[in-house]
C-alpha positions in Angstrom: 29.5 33.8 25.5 30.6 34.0 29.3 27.7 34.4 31.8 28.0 37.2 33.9 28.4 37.0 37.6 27.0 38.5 40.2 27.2 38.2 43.8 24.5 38.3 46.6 26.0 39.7 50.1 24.6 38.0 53.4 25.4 37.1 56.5 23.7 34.7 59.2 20.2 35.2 60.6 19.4 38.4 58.3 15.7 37.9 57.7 15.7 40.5 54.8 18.7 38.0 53.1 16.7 35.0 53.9 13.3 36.3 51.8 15.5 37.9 49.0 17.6 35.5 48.1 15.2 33.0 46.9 14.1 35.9 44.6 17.5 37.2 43.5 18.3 33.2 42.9 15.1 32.5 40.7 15.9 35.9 38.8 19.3 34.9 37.8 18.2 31.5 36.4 16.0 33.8 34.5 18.3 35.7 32.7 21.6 33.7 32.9 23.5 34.6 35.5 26.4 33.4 37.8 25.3 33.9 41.3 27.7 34.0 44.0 26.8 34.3 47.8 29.1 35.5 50.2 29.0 36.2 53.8 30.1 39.5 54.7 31.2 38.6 58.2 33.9 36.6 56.2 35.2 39.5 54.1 36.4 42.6 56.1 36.0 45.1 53.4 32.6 43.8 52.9 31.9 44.1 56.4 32.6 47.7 56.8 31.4 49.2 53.6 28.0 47.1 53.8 26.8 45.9 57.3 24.1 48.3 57.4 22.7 47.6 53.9 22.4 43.9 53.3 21.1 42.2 51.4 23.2 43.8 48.9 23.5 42.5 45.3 26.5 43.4 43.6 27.6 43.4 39.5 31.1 41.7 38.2 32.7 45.1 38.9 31.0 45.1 42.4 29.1 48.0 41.6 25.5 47.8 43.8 22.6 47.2 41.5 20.0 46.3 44.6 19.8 46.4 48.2 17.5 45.9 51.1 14.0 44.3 51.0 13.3 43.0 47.0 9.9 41.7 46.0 10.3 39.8 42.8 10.4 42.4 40.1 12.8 44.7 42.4 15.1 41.1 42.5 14.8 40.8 39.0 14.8 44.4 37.9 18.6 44.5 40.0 19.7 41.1 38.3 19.0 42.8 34.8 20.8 45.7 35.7 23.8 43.7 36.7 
């Protein structure tokens, strides 16, 4: 059975990024997933549609399934949703 990615949108010095992540990584080695980072100051489209709302966790068919500030149940709550 194929793990299911999901992907983690950052971008440099984002202090929000920088506490969730640790928590969006531990939930994903949780329950199984494929976790992607990506700087959205390298993708345009990502840029645009989501400067304002990192961090920003996105499902394989890049539907938002958590953003902004995530304690550890709201990171891991988002990657079960994924």
């Amino acid at each position: 059975m194929a793990r299911r990615r999901i992907v983690f949108l950052t971008r440099t010095e984002c202090g929000l990024c920088d506490e969730a992540l640790p928590r969006v990584r531990q939930a994903a080695r949780w329950l199984r997933r494929d976790l992607e980072v990506a700087d959205i100051s390298t993708i345009p489209e990502y840029e645009a549609k989501y400067h304002l709302r990192i961090p920003v966790l996105l499902d394989g068919r890049e539907r938002v399934v958590g953003e902004g500030p995530m304690t550890k149940w709201q990171a891991l709550a988002a990657v079960w949703r994924s």
